[in-house]
N, C-alpha and C positions, 0 to 999 in steps of 0.2 A: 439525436440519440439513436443508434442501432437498431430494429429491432430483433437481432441476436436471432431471427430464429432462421436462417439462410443455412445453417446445419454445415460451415463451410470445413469442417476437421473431414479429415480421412485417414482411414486405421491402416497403415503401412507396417510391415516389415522391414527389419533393415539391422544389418550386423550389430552387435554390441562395439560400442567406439574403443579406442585404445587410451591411456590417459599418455601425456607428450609430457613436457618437460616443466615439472612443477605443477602439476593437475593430478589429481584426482577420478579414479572410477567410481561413480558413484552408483549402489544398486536402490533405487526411486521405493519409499514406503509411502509414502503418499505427497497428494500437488495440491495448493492451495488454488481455488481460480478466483484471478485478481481483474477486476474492472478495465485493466488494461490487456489482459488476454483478450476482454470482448473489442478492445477498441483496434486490435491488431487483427484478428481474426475477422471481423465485421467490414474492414479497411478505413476505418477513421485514420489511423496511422497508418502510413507507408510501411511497407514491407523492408526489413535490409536484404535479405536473402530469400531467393524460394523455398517456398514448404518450409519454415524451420519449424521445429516442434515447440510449441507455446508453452509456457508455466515458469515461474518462478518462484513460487512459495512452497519451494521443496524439502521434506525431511527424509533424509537416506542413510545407509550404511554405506560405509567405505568395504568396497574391493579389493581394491590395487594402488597403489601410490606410481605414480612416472618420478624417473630422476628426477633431484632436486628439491622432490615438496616433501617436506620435515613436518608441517603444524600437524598431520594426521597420518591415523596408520588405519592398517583392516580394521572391520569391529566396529572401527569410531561412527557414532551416530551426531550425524552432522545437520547443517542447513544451508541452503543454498540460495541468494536471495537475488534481488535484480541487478545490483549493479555485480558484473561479471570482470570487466579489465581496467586502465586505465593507465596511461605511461610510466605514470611515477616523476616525470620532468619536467612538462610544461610549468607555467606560470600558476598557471590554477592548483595543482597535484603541490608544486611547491609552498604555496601558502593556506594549505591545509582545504583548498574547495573541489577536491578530485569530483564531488557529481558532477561538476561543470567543465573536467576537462574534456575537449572536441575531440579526443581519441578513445573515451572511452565505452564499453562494450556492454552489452547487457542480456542476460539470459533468457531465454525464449523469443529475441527479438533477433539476437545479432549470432548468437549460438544456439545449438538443441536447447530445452527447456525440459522441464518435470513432467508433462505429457507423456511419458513414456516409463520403461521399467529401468534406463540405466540412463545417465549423463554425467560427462566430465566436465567438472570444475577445476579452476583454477585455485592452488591450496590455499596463496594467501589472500582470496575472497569469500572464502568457508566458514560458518561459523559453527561457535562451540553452542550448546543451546540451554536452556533453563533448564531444570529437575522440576519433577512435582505436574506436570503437564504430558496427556497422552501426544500421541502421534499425531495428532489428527486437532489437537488443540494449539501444539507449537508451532505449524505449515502457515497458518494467516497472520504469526508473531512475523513472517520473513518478510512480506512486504507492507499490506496492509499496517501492520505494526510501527515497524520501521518507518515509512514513511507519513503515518500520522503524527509519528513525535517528532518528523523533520518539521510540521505543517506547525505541529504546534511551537518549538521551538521559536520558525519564524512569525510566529503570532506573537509573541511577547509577553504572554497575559503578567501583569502586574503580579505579585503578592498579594492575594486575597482578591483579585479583579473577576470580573465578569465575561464568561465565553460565550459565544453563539457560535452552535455546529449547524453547518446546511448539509443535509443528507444525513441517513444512519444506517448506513451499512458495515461491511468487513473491519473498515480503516478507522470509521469513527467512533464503533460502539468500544474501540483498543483505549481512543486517544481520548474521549470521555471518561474514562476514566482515570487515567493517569492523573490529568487535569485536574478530578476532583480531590482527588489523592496529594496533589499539591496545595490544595485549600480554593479553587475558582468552584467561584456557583457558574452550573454552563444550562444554556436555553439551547434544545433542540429543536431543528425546521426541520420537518419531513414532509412529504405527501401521504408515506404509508402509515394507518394508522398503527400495524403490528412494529414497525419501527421505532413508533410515539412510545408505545407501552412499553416495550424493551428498556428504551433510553428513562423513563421513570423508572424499572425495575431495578438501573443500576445507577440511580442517584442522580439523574437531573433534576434541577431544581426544577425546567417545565421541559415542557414541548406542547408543538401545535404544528400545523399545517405551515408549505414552506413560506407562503407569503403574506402570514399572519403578523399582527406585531409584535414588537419584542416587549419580555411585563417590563425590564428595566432598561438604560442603556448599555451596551457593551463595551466595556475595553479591549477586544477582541474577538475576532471572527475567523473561522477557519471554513469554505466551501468545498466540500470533496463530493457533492453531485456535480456533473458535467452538464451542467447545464449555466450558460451564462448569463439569461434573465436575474439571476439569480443575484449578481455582483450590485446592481443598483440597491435591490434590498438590503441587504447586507451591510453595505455601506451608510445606508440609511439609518440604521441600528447604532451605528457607531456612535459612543460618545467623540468629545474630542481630544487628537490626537491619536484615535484607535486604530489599530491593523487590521485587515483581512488579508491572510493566509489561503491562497489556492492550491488544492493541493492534488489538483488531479492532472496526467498527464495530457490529456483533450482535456476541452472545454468549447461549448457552441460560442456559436459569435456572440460576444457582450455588446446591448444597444449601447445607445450616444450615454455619454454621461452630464449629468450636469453640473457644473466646478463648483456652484456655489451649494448647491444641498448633497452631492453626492462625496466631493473631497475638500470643502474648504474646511477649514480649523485643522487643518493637518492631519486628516484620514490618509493611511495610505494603503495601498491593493501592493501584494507580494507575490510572485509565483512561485512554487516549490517544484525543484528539479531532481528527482532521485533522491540520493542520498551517499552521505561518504561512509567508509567501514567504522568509522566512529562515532556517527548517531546510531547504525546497526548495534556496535557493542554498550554504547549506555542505554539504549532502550530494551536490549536483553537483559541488561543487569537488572536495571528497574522490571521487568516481566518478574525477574527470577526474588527479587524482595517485594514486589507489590502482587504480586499472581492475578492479575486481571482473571474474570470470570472470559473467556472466552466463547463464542456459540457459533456452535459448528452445525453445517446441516451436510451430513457426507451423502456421498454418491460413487456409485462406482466409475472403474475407470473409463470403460466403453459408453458412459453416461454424459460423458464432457459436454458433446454437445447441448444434452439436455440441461445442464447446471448452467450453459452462458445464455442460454434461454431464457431460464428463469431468473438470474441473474440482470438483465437486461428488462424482463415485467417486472422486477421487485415481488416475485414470489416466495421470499424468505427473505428472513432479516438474521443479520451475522456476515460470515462467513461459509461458502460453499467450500467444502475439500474434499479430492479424489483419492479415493488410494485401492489397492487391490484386493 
């Protein structure tokens, strides 16, 4: 894991972009900073391009619209989330798994990102955003959000089953709820104990430490710490036939496993890769009828470095987000 504190951003100058053809100007009110800003910035992940500007969990006002993009006009306060392009033709795009197709393109990775005061989006990857939610409460809804309810999704929890969350940060303290909202008792593993208390505060049935035992078995597992020691445990948990849901884009090396106590009875380990516009839009919907308590700890923008800092020791529990 990181330790995030290499300070590697640098405060450039640099024209406002133009939007092209079906994009979007967008003017940046605030960035969410998502675990995988530290994992790009840090170099866990390979770079696509030099210098791009990091963020993806952006809420903005529209600018300027470039030919062709119709879903928005000036005014519109929009969101901006990681997955950025995708062909529309491959085999995957064709049967509804665009995160998985090989062409597609993601913000703050592959183009400029929300680190900044303007960035063009593409219109039809924009979304419309929930009411009822500040500025600064909706930025961790874009990916964090999103991609917990892809994690949970592919978790499967039964009707009425039982969740185990490993880590409780941005992503999970979103997707614990939902969960619960759907009727799962969920047991939280952390390390941090301000984590622990949170995760009680909005209705886990427990938590404890991350490689404490679980009080009952689980029908599903979701790990969104990067850390892979963490997959034996987990797995261990499972009743049988139970899922674990990985839901971070790193994860450290996983030891050996063992077939017979770590997957037999038909456990099985899943990875979660982004997400399509269409878990983005049912997870807003449900944001916008369930209003998850959100918890933001803001920072300014010139601060970034210091938020993947402390994001990186686990000096707050939530979501970090930047705005001006």
């Amino acid at each position: 894991m990181p330790a995030g504190g290499t300070g590697p951003l640098r405060l450039v100058d640099r024209a406002v972009p133009e939007p092209g053809q079906g994009e979007l100007l967008i003017r940046v009110l605030c960035c969410g900073v998502c675990r995988t800003d530290l994992h790009l910035t840090e170099g866990d992940l390979p770079p696509k391009r030099p210098d791009v500007t990091p963020g993806h969990e952006v809420v903005g006002e529209v600018v300027s619209a470039g030919p062709g993009a119709a879903g928005f006009g000036p005014g519109d306060r929009v969101g901006v989330a990681w997955l950025a392009g995708t062909d529309n033709s491959c085999r995957y795009c064709r049967r509804g798994n665009e995160n998985l197709c090989p062409a597609s393109t993601y913000t703050g990775w592959d183009i400029p990102g929300g680190y900044a005061e303007y960035l063009v989006a593409a219109d039809a990857y924009v979304h419309r955003l929930p009411t009822g939610f500040t500025d600064e409460q909706l930025a961790p809804l874009l990916c964090a959000g999103i991609i917990g309810y892809r994690a949970l999704l592919r978790a499967e929890v039964p009707p009425g089953g039982v969740l185990g969350i490993w880590g409780f940060g941005g992503s999970a303290h979103l997707t614990a709820q939902i969960a619960i909202a759907q009727g799962a008792a969920v047991h939280v593993f952390s390390r941090a104990p301000a984590a622990r208390e949170l995760a009680l505060g909005l209705g886990a049935a427990s938590a404890q430490d991350s490689f404490d035992p679980t009080p009952e078995p689980l029908d599903a597992a979701i790990i969104f710490a990067p850390v892979g020691d963490l997959v034996p445990a987990a797995l261990r948990a499972l009743d049988r036939g139970g899922i674990l849901a990985v839901a971070g884009i790193y994860l450290s090396q996983i030891p050996p496993l063992d077939y017979a106590e770590d997957l037999f009875q038909e456990r099985e380990v899943r990875s979660v890769t982004a997400n399509t516009r269409g878990d983005a839009q049912e997870f807003l919907r449900l944001a916008q009828r369930l209003h998850p308590a959100v918890s933001v700890v803001p920072y300014a923008f010139d601060q970034a470095d210091r938020a993947l800092a402390d994001l990186a020791a686990d000096r707050f529990t939530g979501a970090a987000v930047l705005s001006y």
